[in-house]
MMTF fields as JSON, N, C-alpha, C and O atoms, coordinates in Angstrom:
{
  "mmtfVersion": "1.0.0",
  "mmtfProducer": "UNKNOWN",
  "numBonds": 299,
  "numAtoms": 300,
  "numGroups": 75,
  "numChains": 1,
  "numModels": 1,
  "chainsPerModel": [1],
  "groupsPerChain": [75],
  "chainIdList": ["A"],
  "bondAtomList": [4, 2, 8, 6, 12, 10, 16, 14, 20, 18, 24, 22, 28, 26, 32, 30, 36, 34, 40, 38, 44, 42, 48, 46, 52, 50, 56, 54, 60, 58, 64, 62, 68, 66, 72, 70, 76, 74, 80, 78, 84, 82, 88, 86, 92, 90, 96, 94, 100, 98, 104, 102, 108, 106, 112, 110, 116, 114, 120, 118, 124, 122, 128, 126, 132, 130, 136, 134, 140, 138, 144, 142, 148, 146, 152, 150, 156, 154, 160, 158, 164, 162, 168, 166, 172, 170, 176, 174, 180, 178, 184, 182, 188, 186, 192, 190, 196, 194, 200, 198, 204, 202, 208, 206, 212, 210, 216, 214, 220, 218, 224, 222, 228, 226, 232, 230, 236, 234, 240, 238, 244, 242, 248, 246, 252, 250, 256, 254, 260, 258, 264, 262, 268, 266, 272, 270, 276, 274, 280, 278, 284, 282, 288, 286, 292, 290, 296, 294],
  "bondOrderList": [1, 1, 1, 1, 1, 1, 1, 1, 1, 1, 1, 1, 1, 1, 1, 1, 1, 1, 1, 1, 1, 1, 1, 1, 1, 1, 1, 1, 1, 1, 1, 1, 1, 1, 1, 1, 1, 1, 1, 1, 1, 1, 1, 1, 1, 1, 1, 1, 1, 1, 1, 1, 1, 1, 1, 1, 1, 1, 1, 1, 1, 1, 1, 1, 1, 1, 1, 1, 1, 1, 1, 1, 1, 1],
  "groupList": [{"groupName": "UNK", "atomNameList": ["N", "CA", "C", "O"], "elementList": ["N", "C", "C", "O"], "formalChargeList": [0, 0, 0, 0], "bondAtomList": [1, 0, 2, 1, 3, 2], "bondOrderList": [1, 1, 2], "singleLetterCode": "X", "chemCompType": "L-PEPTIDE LINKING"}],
  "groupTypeList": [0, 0, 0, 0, 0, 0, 0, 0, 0, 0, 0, 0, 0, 0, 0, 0, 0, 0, 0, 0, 0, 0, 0, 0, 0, 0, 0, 0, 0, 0, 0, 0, 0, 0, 0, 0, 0, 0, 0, 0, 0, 0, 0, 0, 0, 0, 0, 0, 0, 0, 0, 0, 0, 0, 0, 0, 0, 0, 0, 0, 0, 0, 0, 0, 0, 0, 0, 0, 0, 0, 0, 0, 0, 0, 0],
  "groupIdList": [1, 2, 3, 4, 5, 6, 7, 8, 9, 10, 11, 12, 13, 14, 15, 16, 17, 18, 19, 20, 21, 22, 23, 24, 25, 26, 27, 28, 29, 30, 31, 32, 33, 34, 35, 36, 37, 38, 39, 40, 41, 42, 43, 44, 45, 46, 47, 48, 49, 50, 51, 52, 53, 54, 55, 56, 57, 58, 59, 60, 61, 62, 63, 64, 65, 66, 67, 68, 69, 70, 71, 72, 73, 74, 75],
  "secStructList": [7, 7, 1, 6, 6, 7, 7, 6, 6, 7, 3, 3, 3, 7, 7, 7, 7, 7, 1, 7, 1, 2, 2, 2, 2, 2, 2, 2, 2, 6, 1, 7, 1, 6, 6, 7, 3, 3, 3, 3, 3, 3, 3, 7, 6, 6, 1, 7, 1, 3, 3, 3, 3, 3, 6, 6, 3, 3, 3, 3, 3, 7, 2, 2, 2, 2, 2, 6, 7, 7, 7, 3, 3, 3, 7],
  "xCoordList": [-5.334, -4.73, -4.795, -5.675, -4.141, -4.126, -4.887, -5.411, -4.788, -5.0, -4.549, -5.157, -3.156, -2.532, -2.375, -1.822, -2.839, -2.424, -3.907, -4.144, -4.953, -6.139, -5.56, -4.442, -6.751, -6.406, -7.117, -8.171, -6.888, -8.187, -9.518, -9.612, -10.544, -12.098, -12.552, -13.735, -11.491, -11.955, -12.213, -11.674, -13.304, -13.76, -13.312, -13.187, -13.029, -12.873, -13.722, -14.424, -13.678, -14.353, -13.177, -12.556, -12.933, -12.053, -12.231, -13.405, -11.126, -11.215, -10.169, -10.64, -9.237, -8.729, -7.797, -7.426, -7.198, -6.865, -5.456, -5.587, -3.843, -2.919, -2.583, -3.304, -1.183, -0.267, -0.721, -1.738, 0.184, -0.205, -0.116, 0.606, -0.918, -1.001, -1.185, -2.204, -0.733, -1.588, -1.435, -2.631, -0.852, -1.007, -2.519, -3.442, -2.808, -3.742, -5.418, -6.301, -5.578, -5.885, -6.672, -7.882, -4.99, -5.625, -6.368, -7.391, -5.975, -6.366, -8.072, -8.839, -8.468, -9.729, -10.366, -11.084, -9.806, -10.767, -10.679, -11.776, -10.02, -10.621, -11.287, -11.077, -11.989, -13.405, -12.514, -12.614, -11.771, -11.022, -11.049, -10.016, -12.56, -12.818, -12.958, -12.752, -13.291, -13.875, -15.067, -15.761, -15.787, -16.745, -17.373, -18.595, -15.972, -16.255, -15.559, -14.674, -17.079, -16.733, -16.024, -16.227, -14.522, -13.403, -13.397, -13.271, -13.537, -12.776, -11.805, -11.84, -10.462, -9.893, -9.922, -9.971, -9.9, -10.814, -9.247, -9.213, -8.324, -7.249, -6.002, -6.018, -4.487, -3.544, -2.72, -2.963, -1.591, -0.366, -0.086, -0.158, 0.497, 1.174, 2.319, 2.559, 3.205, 4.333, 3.862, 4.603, 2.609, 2.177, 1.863, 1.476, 2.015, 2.233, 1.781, 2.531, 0.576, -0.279, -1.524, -1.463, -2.192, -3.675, -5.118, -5.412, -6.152, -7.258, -8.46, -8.9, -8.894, -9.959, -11.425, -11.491, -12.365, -13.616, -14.516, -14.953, -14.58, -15.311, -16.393, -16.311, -17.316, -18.578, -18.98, -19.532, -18.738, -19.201, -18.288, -18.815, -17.188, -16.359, -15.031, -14.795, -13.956, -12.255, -11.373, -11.147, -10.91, -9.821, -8.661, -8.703, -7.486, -5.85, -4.735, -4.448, -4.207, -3.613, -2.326, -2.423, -1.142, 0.046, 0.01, -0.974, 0.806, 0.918, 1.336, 1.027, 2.265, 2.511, 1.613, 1.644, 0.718, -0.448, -1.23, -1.519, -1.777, -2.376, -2.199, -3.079, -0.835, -0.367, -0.718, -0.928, -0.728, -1.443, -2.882, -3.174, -3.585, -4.826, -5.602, -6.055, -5.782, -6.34, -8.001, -8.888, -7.867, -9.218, -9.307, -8.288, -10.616, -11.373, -11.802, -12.559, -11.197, -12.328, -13.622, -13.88, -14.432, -15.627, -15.726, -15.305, -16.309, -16.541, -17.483, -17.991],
  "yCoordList": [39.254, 37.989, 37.835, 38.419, 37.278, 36.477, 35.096, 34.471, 34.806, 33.463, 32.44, 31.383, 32.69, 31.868, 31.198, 30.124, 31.878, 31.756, 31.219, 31.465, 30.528, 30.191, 28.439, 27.926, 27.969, 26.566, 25.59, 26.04, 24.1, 23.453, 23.917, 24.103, 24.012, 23.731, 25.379, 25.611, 26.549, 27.949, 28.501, 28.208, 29.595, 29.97, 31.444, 31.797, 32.452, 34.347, 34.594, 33.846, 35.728, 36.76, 37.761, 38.398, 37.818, 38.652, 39.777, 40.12, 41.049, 42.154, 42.755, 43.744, 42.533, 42.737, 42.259, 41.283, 42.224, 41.834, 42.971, 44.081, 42.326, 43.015, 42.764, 42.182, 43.393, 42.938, 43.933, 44.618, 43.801, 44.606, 44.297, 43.319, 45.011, 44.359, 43.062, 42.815, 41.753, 40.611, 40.183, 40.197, 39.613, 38.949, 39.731, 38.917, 40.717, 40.923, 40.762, 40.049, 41.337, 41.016, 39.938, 39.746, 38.816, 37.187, 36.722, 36.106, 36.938, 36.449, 36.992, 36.507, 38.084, 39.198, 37.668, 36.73, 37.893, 37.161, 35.808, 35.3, 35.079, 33.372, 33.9, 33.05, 34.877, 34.696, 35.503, 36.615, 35.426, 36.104, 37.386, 38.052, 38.048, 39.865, 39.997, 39.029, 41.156, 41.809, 41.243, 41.383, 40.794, 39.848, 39.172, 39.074, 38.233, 36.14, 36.208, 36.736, 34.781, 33.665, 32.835, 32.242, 32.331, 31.193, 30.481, 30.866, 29.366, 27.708, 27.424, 27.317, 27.264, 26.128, 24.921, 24.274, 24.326, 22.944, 22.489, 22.355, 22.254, 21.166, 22.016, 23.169, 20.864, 21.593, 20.218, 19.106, 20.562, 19.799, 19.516, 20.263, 17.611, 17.148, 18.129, 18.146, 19.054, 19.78, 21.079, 21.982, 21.322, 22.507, 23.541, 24.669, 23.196, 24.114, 23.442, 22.531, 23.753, 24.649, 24.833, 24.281, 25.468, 25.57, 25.211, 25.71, 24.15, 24.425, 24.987, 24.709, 26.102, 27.155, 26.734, 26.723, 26.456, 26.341, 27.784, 28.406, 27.995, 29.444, 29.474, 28.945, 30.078, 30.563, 28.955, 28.715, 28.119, 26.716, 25.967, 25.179, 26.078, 25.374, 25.764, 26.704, 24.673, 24.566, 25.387, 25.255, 26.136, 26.567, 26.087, 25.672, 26.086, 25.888, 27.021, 27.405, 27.352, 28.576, 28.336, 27.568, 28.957, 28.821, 29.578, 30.313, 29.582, 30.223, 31.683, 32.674, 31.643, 33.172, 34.342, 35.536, 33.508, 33.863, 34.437, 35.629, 33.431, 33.448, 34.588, 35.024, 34.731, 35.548, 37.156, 37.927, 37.428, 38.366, 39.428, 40.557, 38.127, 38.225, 38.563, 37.503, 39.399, 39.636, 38.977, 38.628, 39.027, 38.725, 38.46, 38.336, 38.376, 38.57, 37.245, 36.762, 36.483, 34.931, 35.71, 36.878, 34.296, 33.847, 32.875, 31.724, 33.342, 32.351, 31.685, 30.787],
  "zCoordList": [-106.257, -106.624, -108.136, -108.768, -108.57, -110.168, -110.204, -109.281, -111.558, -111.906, -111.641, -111.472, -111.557, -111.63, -109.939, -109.7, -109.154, -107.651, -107.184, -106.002, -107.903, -107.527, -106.855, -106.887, -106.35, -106.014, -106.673, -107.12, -106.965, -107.979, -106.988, -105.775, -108.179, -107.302, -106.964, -106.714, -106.975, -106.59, -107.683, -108.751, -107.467, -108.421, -108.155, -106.982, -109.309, -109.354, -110.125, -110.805, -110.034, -110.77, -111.109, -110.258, -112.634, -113.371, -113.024, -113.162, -112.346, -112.776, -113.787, -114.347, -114.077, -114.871, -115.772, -115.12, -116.7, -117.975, -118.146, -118.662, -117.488, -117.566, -119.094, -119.904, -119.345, -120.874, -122.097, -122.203, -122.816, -124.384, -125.054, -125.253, -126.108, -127.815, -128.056, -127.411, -128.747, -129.184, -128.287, -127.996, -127.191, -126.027, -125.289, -125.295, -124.852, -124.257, -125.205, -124.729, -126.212, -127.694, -127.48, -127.356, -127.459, -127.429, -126.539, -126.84, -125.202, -123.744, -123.604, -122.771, -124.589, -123.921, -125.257, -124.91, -126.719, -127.204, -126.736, -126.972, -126.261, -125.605, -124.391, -123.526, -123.878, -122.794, -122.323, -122.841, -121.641, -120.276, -120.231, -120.301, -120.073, -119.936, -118.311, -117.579, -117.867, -116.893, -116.193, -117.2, -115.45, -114.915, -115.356, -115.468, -115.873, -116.014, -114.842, -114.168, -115.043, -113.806, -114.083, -115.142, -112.95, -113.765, -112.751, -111.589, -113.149, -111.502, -112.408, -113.634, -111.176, -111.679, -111.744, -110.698, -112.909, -112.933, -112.877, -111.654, -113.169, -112.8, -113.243, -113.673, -112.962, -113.263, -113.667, -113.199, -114.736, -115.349, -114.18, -113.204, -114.244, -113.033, -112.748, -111.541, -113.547, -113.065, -113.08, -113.469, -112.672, -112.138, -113.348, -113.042, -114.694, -115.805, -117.227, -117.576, -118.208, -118.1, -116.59, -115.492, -116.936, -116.428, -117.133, -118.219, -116.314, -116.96, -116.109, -114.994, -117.319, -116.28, -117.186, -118.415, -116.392, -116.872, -116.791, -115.823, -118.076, -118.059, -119.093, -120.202, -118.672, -120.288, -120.657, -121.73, -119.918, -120.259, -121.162, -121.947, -121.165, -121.641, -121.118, -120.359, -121.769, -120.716, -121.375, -122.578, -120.759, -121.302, -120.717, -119.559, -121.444, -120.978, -121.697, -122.83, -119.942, -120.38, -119.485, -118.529, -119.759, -119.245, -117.846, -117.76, -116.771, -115.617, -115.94, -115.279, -117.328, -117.245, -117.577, -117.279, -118.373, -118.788, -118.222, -118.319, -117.383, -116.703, -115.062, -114.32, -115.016, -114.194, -114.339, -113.403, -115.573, -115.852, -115.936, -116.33, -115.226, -115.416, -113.785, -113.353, -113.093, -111.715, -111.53, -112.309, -110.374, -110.101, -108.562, -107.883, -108.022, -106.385, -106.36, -107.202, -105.141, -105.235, -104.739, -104.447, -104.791, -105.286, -104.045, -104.164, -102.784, -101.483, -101.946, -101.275]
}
């Protein structure tokens, strides 16, 4: 699954980090590596951005973005 396909309140565990060059770059330096823990803490009333609580603080990231990004829930 991706990021982007989580539900509010679920939590993943990152495995991987799709995309190239500064887009991927960017996404690895705001937290988003290989085993972080992410919830989605909420979403834009029109479904678009995302906010993911990670490393103890919020991030907000777009769906496409975020689409890029795999990961295993977290029962």
């Amino acid at each position: 699954m991706t990021l982007n396909e989580l539900k509010i309140g679920q939590s993943c565990k990152i495995t991987k980090v799709n995309g190239e060059g500064a887009l991927r770059k960017r996404l690895l330096d705001m937290g988003l590596t290989p085993k972080t823990k992410v919830t989605l803490h909420k979403t834009a009333p029109m479904g678009d951005p995302i906010e993911l609580l990670l490393r103890g603080y919020n991030l907000t990231i777009r769906k496409e973005e975020a689409a890029r990004i795999e990961a295993e829930v977290i029962e």
